[in-house]
C-alpha positions as CSV (number, residue, x, y, z in Angstrom):
1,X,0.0,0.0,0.0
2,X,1.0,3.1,-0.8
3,X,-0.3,6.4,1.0
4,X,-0.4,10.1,0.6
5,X,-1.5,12.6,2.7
6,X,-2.6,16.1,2.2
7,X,-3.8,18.9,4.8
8,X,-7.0,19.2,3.6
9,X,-9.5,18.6,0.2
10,X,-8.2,21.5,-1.9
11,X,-4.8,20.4,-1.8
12,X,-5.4,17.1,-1.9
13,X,-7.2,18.0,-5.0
14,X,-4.6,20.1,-6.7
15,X,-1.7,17.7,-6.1
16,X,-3.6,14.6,-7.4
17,X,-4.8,16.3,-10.3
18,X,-0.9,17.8,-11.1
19,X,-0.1,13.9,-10.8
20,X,-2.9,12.9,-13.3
21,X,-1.5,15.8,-16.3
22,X,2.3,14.9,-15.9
23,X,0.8,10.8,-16.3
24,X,-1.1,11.7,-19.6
25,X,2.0,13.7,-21.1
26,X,4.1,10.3,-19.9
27,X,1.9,7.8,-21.5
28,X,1.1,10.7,-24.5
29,X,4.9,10.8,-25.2
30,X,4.7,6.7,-26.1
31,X,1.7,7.5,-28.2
32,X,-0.7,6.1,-26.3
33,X,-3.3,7.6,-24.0
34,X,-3.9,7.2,-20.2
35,X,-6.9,4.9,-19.5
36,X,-8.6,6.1,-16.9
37,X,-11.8,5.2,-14.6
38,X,-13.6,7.6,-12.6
39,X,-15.3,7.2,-9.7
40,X,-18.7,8.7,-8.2
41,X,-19.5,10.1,-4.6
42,X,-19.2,13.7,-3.5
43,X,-15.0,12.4,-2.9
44,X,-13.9,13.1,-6.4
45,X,-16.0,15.9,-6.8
46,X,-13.2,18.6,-5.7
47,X,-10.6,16.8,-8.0
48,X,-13.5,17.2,-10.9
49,X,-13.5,20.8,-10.4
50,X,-10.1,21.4,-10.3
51,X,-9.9,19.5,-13.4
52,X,-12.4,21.8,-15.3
53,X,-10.6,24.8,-14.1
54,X,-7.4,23.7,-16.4
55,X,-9.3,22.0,-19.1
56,X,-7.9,24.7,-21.2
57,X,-4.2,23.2,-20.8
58,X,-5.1,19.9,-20.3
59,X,-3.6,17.3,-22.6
60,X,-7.1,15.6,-23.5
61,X,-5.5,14.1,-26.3
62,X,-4.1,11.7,-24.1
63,X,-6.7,10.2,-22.3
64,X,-9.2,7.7,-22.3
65,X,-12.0,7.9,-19.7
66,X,-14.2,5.6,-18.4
67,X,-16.0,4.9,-15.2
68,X,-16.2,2.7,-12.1
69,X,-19.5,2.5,-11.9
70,X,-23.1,4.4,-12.6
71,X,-26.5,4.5,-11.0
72,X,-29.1,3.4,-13.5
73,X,-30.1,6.6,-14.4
74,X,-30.0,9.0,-17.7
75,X,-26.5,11.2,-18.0
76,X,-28.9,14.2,-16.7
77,X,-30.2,12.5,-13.3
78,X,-28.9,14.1,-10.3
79,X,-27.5,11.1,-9.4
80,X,-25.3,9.9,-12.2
81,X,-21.7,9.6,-11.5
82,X,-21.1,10.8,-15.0
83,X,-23.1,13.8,-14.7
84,X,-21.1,14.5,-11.4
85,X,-17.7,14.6,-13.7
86,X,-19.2,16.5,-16.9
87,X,-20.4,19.2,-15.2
88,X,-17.5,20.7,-13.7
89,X,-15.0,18.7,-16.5
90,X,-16.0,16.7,-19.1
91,X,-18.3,19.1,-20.3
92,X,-15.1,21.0,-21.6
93,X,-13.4,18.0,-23.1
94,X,-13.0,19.0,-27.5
95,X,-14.6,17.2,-29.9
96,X,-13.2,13.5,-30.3
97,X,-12.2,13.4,-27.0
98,X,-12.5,9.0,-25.9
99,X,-15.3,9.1,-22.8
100,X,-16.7,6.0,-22.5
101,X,-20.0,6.5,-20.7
102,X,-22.4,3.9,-19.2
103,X,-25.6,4.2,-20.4
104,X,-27.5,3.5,-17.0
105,X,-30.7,4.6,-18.8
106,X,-30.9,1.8,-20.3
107,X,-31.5,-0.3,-17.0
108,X,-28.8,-2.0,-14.7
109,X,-28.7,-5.3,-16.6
110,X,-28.5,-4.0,-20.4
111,X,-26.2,-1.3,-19.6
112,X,-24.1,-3.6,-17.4
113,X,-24.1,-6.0,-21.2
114,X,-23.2,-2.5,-23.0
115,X,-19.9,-1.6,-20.5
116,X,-18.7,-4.9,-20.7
117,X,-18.7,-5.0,-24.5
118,X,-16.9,-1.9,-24.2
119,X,-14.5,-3.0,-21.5
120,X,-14.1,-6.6,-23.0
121,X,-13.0,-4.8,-26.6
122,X,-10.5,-2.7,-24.6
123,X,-9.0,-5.4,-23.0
124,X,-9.1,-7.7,-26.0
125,X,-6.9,-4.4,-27.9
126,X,-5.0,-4.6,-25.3
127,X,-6.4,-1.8,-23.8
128,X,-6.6,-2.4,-20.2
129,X,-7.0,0.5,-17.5
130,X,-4.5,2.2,-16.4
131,X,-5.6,4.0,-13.4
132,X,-9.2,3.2,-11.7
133,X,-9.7,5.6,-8.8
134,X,-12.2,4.6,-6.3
135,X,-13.9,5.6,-3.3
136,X,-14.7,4.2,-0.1
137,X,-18.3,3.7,1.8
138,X,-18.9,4.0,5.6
139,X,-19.3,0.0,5.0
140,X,-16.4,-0.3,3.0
141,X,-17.9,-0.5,-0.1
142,X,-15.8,0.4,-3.5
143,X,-17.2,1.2,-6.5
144,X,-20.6,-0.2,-6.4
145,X,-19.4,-3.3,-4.8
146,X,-21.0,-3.5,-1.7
147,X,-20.7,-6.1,1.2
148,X,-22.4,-9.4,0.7
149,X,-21.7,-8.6,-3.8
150,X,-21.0,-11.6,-5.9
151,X,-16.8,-11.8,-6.3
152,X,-16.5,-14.4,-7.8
153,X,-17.0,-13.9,-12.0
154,X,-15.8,-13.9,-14.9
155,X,-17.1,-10.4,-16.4
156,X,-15.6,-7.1,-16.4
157,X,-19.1,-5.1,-15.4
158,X,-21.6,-6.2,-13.7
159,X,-25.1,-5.4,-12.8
160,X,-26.0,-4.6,-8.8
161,X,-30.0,-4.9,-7.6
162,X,-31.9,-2.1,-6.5
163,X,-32.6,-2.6,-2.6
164,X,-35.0,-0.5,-0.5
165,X,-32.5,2.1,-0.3
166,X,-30.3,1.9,-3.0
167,X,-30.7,2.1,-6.8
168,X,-29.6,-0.4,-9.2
169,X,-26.4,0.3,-10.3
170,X,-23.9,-1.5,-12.9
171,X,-20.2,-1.6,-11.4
172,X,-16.8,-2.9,-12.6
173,X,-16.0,-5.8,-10.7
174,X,-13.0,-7.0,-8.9
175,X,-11.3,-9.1,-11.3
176,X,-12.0,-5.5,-13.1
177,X,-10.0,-3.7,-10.5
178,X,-7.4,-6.2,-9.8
179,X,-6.6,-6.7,-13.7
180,X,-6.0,-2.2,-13.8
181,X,-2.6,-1.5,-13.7
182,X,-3.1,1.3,-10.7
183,X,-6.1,1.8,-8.1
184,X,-5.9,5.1,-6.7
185,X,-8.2,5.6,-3.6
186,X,-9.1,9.4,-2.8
187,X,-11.1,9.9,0.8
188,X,-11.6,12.5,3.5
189,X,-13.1,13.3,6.6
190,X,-13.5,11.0,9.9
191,X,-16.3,9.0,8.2
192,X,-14.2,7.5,6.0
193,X,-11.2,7.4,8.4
194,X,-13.6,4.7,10.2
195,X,-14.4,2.9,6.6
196,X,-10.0,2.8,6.4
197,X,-9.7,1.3,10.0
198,X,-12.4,-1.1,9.6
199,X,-10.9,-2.4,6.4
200,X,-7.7,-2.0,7.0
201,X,-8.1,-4.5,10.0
202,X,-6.1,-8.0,9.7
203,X,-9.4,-9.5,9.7
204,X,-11.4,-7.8,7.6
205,X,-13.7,-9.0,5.2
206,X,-15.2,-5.3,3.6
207,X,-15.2,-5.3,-0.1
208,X,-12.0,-2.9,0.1
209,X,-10.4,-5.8,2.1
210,X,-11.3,-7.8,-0.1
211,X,-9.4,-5.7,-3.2
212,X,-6.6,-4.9,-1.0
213,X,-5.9,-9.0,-0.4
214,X,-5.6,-9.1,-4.5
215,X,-3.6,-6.0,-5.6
216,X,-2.2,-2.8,-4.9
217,X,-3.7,0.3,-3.9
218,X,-2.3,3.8,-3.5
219,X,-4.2,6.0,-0.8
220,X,-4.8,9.5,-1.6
221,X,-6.2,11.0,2.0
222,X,-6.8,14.4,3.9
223,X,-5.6,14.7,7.2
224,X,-8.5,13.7,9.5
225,X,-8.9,10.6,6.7
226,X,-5.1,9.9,7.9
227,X,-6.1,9.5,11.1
228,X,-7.0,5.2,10.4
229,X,-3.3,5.3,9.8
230,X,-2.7,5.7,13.2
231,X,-2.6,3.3,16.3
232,X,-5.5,3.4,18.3
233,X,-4.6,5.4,21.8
């Protein structure tokens, strides 16, 4: 595990996204753009903006974006994850510019079918992600993976039930994640701090433990998120 830690959101923000540019003129320079897969939640949402405030000079030439995972829900819905990146960011990407978009309005299961078309053509190019940043829920849920999903498969994205209070989603699954060559995970604040501990435990068995017993992960954190880094007193 790798971990960084900033004082707070904004420059947390700032040096992640300075990290993302100098990546995309790297993998730009051996003609071939960074695959990248965003995630949802109000986390990222800083990074987004900071984003969108240099789309002028950012190299969108090299990248290729795609997500982690989408409500089922039109591009417009409050709740879409990629509505939550487009407005601040994407929505000033040029003409041509690769985002690969899950079409959530088309129902969990069919768009779920559509991403891993997508996903399994990628691969198949040789393709594969490059960097999938992630999340982390108060129950140690990543992506839309929550506790008690379905691990074990063979696809790329998957489709996750509505319950009685959560909409259906489509996700990319943990072979997904384990198979990207990075996994950057951004969180703040002493919610999530709690969400660290509890899956950073030896014994843990959240869906983040769960990634973290497969692969790598590098931890992007504020200060008070740090604080799971910590012994208890």
């Amino acid at each position: 595990m790798i971990f960084t830690v900033a004082s707070d959101t904004d420059t947390l923000a700032q040096a992640l996204a300075d990290r993302l540019i100098v990546e995309a003129q790297a993998s730009w320079a051996h003609a071939r753009p960074l695959r990248i897969a965003l995630s949802g939640g109000s986390t990222p949402r800083r990074l987004y903006e900071e984003l969108g405030q240099r789309a002028a000079t950012l190299p969108w030439q090299a990248l290729e974006i795609f997500f982690s995972d989408e409500r089922a829900v039109g591009p417009e819905d409050s709740a879409s994850n990629y509505r939550l990146a487009h407005l601040p960011w994407l929505s000033k990407a040029p003409p041509g510019t690769l985002i690969h978009r899950i079409p959530g309005e088309l129902g969990a299961q069919a768009a779920a079918d559509v991403y891993e078309d997508i996903l399994q053509r990628a691969a198949g190019a040789g393709r594969d992600l490059d960097i999938i940043f992630l999340g982390v829920g108060t129950d140690g849920h990543i992506a839309s993976l929550f506790p008690g999903a379905a691990f074990t498969t063979t696809r790329l994205a998957q489709a996750v039930a509505a319950t009685p209070d959560r909409q259906a989603r489509v996700t990319l699954t943990l072979p997904a994640l384990v198979a990207a060559r990075r996994r950057i995970l951004l969180a703040e604040g002493a919610s999530k701090a709690d969400a660290l501990r509890a899956s950073l435990a030896p014994t843990a068995t959240t869906p983040l433990a769960r990634l973290l017993a497969r692969a790598q992960v590098e931890f992007w954190l504020d200060r008070v998120a740090a604080q799971a880094l910590c012994p208890p007193p």
